[in-house]
VMD Tcl script that draws the C-alpha trace (Angstrom):
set ca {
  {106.51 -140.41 31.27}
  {105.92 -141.66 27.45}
  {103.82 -144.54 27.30}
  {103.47 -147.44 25.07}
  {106.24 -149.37 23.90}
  {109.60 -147.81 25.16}
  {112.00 -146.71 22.80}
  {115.62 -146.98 22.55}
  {117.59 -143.42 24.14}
  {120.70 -142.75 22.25}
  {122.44 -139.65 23.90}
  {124.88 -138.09 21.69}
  {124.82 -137.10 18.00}
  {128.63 -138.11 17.17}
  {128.96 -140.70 14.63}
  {128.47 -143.52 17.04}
  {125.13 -142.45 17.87}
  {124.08 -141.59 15.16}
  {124.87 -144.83 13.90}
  {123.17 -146.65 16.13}
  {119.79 -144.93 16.15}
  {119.56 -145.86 12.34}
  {120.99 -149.37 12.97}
  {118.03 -149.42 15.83}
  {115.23 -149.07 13.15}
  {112.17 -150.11 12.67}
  {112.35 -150.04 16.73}
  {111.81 -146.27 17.84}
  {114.52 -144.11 18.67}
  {114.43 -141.08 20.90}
  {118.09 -138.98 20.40}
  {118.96 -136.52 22.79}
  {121.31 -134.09 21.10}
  {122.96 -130.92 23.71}
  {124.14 -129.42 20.00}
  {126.86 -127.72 18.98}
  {129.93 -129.19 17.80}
  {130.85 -132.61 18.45}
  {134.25 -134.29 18.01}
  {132.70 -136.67 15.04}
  {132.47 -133.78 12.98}
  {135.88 -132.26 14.19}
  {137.73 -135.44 12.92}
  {140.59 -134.33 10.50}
  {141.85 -138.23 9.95}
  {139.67 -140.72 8.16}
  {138.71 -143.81 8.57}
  {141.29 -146.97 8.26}
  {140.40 -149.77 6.31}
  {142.53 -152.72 4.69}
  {141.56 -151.81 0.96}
  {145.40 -151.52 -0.56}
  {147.60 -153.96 -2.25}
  {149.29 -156.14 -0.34}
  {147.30 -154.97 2.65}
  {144.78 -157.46 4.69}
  {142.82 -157.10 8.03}
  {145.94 -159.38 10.02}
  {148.30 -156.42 8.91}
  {145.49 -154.06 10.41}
  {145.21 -155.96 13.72}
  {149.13 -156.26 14.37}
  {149.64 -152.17 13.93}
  {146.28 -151.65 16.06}
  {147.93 -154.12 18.81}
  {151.62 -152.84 18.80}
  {150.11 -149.40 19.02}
  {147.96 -150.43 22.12}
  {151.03 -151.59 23.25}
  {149.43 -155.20 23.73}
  {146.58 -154.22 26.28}
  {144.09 -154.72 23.29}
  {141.49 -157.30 23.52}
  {142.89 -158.73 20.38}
  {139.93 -160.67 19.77}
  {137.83 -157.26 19.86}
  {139.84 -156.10 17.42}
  {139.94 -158.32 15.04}
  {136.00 -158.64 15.00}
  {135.91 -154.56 14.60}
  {138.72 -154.09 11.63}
  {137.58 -157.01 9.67}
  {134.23 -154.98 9.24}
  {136.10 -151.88 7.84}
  {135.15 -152.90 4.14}
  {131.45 -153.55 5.02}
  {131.84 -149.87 7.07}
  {133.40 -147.73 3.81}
  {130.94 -149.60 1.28}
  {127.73 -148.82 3.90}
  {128.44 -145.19 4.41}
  {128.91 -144.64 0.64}
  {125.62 -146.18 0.59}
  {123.94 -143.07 2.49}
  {125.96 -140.55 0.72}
  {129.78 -140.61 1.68}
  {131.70 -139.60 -1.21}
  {134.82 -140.86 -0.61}
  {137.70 -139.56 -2.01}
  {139.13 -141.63 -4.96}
  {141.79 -141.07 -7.87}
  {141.34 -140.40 -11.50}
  {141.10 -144.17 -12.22}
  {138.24 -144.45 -9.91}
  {140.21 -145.89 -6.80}
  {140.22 -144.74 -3.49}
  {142.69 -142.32 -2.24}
  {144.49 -144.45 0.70}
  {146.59 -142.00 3.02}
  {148.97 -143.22 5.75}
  {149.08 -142.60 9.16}
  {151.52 -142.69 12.64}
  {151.71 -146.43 13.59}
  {150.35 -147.79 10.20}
  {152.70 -150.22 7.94}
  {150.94 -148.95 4.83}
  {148.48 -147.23 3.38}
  {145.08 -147.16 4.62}
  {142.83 -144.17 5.71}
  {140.53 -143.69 4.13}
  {139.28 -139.49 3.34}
  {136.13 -137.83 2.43}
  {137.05 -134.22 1.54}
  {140.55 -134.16 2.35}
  {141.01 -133.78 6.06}
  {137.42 -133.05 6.28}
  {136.37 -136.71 6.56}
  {134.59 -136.42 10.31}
  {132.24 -133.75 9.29}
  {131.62 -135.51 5.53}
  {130.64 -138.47 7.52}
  {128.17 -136.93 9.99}
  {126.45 -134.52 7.61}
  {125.55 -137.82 5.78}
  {124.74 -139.16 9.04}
  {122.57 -136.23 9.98}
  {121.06 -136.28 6.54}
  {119.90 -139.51 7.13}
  {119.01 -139.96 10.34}
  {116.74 -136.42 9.57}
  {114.20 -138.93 7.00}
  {114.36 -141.69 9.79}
  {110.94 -142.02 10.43}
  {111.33 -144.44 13.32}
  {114.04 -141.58 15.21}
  {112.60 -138.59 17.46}
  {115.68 -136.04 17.31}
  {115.33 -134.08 20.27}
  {117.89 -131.06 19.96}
  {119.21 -128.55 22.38}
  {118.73 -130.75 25.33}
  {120.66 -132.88 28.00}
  {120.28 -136.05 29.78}
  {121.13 -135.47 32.98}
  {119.57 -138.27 35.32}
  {119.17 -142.01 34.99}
  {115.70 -143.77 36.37}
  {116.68 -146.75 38.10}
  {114.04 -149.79 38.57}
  {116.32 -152.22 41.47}
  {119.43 -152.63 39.14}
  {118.03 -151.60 35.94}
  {117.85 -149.05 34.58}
  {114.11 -147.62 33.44}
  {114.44 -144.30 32.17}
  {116.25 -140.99 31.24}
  {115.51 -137.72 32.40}
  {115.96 -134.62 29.46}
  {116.14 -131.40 30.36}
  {116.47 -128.41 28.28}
  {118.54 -124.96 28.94}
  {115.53 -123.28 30.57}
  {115.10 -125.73 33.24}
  {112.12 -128.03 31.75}
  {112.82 -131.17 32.45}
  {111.08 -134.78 30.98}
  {110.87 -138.21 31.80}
  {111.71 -140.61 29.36}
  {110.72 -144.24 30.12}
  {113.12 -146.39 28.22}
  {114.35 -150.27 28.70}
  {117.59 -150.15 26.42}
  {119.59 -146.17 26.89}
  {122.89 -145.80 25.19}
  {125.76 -143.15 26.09}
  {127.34 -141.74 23.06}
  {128.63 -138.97 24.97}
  {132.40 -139.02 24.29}
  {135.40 -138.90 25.83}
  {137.50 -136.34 28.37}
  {139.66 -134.41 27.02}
  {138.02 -131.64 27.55}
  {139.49 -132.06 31.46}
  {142.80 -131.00 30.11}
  {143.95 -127.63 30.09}
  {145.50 -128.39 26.17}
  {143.02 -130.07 24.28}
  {141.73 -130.58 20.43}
  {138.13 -131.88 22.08}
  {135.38 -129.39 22.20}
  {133.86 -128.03 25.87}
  {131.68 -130.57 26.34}
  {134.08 -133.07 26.53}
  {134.08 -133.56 30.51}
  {132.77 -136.73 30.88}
  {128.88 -136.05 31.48}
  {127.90 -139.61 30.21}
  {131.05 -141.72 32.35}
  {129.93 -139.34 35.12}
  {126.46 -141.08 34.95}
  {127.17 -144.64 34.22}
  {129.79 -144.42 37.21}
  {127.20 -143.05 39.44}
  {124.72 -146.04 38.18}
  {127.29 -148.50 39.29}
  {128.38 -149.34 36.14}
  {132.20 -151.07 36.00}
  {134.70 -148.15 34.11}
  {138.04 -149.96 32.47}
  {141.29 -148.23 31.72}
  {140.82 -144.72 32.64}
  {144.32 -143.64 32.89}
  {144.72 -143.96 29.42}
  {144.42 -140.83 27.60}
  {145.79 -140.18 23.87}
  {147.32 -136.96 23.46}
  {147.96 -135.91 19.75}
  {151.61 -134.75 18.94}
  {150.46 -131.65 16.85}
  {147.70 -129.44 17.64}
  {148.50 -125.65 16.76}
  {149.93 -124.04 19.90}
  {147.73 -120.98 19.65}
  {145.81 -119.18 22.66}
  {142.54 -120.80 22.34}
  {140.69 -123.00 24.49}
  {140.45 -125.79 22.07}
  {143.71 -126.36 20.60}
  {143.02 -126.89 16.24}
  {144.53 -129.99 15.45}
  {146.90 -130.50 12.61}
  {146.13 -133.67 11.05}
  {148.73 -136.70 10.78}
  {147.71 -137.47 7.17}
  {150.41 -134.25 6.94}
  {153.34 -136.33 8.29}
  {151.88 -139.11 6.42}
  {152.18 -136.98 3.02}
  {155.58 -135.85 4.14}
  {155.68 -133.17 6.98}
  {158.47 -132.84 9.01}
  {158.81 -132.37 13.16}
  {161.41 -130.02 13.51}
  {162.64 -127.70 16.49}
  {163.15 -124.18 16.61}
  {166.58 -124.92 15.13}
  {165.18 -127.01 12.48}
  {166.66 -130.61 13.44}
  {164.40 -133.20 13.03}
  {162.86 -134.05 16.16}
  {162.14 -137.72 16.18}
  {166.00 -138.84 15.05}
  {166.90 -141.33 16.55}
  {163.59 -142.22 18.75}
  {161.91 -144.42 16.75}
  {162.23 -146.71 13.41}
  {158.99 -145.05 12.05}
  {160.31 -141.36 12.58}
  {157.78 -138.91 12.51}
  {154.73 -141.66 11.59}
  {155.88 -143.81 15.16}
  {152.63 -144.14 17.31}
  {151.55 -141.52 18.52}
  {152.38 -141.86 22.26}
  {156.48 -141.80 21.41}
  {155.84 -139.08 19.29}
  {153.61 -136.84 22.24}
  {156.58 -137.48 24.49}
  {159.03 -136.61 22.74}
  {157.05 -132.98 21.48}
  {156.23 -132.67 25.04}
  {159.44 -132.85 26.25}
  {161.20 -130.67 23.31}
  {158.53 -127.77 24.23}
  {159.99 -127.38 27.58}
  {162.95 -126.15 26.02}
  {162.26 -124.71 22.94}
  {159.19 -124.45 20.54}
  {158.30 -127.37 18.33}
  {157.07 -127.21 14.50}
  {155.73 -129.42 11.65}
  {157.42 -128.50 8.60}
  {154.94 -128.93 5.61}
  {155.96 -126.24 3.03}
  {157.93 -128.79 0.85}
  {154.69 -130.25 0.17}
  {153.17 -130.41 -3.14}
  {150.11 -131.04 -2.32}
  {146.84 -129.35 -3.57}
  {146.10 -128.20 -0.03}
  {142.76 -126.85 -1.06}
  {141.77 -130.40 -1.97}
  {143.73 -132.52 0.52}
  {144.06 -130.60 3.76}
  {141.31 -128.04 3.34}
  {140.30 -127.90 7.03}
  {143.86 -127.31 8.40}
  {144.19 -124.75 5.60}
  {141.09 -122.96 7.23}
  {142.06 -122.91 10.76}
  {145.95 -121.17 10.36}
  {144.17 -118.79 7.99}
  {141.84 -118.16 11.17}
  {145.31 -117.58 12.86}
  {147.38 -115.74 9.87}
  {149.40 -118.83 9.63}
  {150.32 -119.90 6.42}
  {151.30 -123.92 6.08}
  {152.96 -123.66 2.74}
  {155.50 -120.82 3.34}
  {155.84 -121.31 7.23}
  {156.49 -124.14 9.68}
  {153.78 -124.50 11.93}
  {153.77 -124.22 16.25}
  {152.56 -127.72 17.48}
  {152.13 -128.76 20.94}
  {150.79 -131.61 22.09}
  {147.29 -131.52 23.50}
  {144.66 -134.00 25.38}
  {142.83 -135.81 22.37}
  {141.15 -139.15 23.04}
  {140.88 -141.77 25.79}
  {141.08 -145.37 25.36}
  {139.40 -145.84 28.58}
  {135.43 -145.13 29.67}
  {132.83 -147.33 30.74}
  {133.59 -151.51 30.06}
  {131.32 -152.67 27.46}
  {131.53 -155.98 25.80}
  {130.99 -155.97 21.74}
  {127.56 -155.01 21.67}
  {128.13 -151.88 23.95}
  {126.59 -153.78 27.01}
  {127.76 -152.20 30.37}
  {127.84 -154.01 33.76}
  {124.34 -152.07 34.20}
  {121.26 -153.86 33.05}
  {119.47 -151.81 30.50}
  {123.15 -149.24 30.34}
  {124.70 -149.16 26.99}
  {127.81 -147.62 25.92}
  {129.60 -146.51 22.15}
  {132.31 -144.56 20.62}
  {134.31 -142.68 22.89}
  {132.98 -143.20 26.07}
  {132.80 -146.73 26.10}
  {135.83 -148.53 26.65}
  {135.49 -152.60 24.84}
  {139.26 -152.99 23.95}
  {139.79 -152.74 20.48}
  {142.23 -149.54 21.22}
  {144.58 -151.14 24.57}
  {146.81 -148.32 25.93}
  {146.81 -146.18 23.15}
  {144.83 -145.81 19.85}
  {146.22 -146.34 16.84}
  {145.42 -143.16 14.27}
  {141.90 -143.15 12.43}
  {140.56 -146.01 14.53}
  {137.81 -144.39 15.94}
  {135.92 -143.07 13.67}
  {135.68 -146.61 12.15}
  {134.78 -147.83 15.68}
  {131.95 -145.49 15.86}
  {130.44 -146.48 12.83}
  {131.19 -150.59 13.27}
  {130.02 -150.81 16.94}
  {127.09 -148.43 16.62}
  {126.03 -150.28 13.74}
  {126.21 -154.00 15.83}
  {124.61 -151.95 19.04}
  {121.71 -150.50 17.03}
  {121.06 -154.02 15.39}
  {121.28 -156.01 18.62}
  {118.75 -153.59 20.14}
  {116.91 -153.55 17.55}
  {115.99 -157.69 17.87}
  {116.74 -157.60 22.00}
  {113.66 -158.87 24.41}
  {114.47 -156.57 26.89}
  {114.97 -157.07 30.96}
  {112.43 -155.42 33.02}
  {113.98 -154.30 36.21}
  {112.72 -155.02 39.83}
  {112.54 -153.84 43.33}
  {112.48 -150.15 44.06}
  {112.65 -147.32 41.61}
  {115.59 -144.88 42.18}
  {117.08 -142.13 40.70}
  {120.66 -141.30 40.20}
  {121.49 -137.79 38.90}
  {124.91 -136.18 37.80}
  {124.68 -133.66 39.81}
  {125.80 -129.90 39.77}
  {128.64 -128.65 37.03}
  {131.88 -127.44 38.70}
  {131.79 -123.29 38.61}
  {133.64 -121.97 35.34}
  {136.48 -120.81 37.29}
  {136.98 -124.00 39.16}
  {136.52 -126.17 36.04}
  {139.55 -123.90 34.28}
  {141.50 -124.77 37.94}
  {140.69 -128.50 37.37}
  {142.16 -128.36 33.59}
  {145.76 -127.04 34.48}
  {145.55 -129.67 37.70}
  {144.75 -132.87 35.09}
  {147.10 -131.42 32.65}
  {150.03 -131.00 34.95}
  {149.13 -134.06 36.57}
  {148.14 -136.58 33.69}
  {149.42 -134.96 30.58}
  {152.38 -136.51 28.46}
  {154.80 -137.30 31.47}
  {153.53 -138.43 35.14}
  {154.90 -138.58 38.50}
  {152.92 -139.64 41.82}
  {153.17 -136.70 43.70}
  {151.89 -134.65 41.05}
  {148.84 -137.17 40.67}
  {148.41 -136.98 44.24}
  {148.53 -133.34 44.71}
  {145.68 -133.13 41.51}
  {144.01 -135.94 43.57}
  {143.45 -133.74 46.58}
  {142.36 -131.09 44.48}
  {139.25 -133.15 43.24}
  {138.49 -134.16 46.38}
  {138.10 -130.45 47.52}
  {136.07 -129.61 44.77}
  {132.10 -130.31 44.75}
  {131.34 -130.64 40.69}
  {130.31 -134.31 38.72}
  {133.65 -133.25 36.67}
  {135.81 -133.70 39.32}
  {134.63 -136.98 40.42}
  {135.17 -138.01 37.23}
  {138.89 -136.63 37.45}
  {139.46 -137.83 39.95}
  {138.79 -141.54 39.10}
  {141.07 -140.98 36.24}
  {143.58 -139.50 38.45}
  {143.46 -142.33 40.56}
  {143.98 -144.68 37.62}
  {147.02 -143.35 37.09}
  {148.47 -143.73 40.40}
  {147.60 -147.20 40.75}
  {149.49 -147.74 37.54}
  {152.82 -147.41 38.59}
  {154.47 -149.20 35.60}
  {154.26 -147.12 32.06}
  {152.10 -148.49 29.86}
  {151.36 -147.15 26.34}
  {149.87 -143.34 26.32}
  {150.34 -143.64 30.05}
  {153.86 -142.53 30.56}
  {155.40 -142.79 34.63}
  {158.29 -140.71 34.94}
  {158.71 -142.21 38.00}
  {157.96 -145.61 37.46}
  {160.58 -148.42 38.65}
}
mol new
graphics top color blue
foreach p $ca { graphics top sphere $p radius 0.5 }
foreach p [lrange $ca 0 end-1] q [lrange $ca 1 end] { graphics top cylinder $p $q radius 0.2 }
display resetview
């Protein structure tokens, strides 16, 4: 164990935790980082932000609640979007160069679900990895952060209902003890669970797996985002094809090039992006699905750089061909219940960004939320944290481990189960039958599942992202 003053633990190295370790300061930070990619860095959207004419943070609030189809905590939500200002002018502050126009303005895009114009990009559709490099950049001078890299946290040290500690251990087996009064899951969210994904592999739940397994209360699992256009390529993780597209004029045809969303919703191919999942979900049963971009006039190398990258990858071309889309697993609204400041039911248990769950999104996230959620909450968590006397737990010390991965083989079984099961469109019996499944299968990831699974089937009514074909 370290001794002296504990410092805060911040696992992850998305934007949220990154955040808050350099909100935390001059209090000091250990930040356990698995590496590789993280979904920060994947983001294509940016970050939305009442800036434009006409716009203000009540406009920002009503689109974020009619998108979470009214399960938001509204109050929540307000207190999060009114800080989207304060969040654009502190990351320029650290080295976030926005994108602006030739008179010096920002570039405002628009997005599914949003009234007007108001994401905000760095680099085109490059704005999550803009963001964390300046981040990572920062958090590297941080003299008060200890950036422990290539590690995970896979254990929780438990003093009576406290917890007191984090175990790290690295990928040959070397494990550590890190005493800490105030630990914080930045771990993200799920979708890597799903057969059709945009998340990266890690995605499985590792930090929900742990707080659940601590005792901590979980809110809203069942709700999982799926974005209407990924590529529909053979890959693992699906490349997404930003909505900033659709917002600059992209079209969702089908393979005989009608347009898909006629007639579904007033908002066409920018309605939330639930409707719009559906309806490419249930068009791809039938038929293949594309987003027409090529009359564009964009300067794709400027505005859509990344998506330009990844069809090259694939020999697709954006500006002389429609694209294949498919709708994928992409974020969940649900994870562990926090309050404001990322508190969790568990003394000494904090949660941010993905996997916590405080509700500013409701039943389904409206488009370039999160990354601004990141930034806001980790920003309040880091501060409170910073200033918090914190609560020494008593009685018996404990530990409470995640346990052993499933097997490769029975992970990839588990992804076409959830998909089937809890993609787009649900039924009971299919929910039941992946239920069973989980229960048969000894892995942290299908516990995890399979509280998401059961989510679902408790929620027999449709509800936002979560979609009961069955329901009555």
């Amino acid at each position: 164990m370290r001794t002296g003053t504990t410092p805060v633990v911040v696992i992850g190295a998305g934007i949220a935790g990154l955040s808050t370790a350099l909100a935390a300061a001059p209090r000091e930070v250990v930040l356990i980082d698995p590496g590789g990619l993280n979904s920060s860095g994947l983001a294509q959207g940016g970050i939305a932000a009442a800036l434009g004419p006409g716009d203000n943070v009540g406009a920002h609030v009503a689109d974020t609640l009619i998108a979470g189809a009214f399960h938001n905590d509204s109050a929540i939500s307000r207190s999060v979007l009114s800080q989207a200002p304060d969040a654009i002018a502190w990351l320029e502050t650290i080295g976030v160069s926005f994108d602006r126009s030739g008179d010096g303005a920002l570039q405002l895009g628009r997005e599914g679900g949003h009234g007007l114009h108001r994401i905000v990009h760095a680099g085109g559709d490059g704005t999550g990895g803009r963001v964390v490099a300046a981040l990572r950049e920062r958090v590297r001078s941080a003299q008060h952060i200890h950036w422990c890299t290539g590690v995970d946290a896979d254990a929780l040290l438990m003093r009576g209902d406290a917890v007191a500690g984090v175990r790290m251990r690295d990928a040959d087996g070397t494990e550590e003890w890190i005493a800490s009064d105030a630990v914080v899951l930045a771990t993200g969210g799920v979708g890597a669970l799903f057969a059709r994904t945009t998340n990266v592999e890690s995605n499985t739940g590792s930090g929900l797996a742990l707080a659940m397994f601590a005792g901590a209360r979980l809110r809203d699992l069942e709700f999982v985002q799926f974005h209407p256009t990924a590529l529909d390529c053979d890959r693992s993780r699906l490349p997404l094809v930003t909505e900033a597209l659709r917002g600059a004029g992209a079209r969702l045809i089908d393979d005989r090039g009608g347009a898909l969303m006629a007639g579904h919703h007033p908002l066409g191919d920018l309605a939330p992006r639930d409707i719009v999942a559906r309806r490419v979900w249930e068009a791809s049963r039938s038929g293949r699905v594309l987003l027409d971009a090529t009359a564009l006039p964009s300067d794709w190398e400027r505005s859509f750089p990344t998506v330009l990258s990844l069809c090259g990858e694939l020999r697709m071309d954006p500006r002389r061909d429609p694209l294949p889309i498919t709708a994928a697993a992409h974020f969940h609204m649900g994870g562990i219940a926090t309050d404001l400041l990322g508190r969790s039911a568990v003394p000494n248990l904090h949660a941010v960004g993905e996997v916590a769950c405080n509700g500013l999104h409701g039943a389904n996230r409206l488009a370039s939320n999160s990354l601004l959620e990141g930034v806001v909450c980790g920003r309040h968590l880091g501060a409170h944290l910073r200033d918090r006397s914190p609560r020494k737990g008593r009685g018996e010390s404990r530990v409470v481990e995640r346990g052993a991965a499933l097997a490769p083989g029975a992970l990839t079984q588990l992804r076409r189960a959830m998909w089937n099961a809890a993609g787009p469109v649900r039924t009971a019996d299919r929910l039941r039958e992946a239920i069973d499944l989980c229960e048969r299968m000894p892995g942290w990831e299908a516990r995890v599942a399979r509280a998401l699974l059961v989510a679902a089937l408790r929620r027999t009514r449709s509800l936002g992202a979560h979609w009961r074909a069955d329901a009555a």
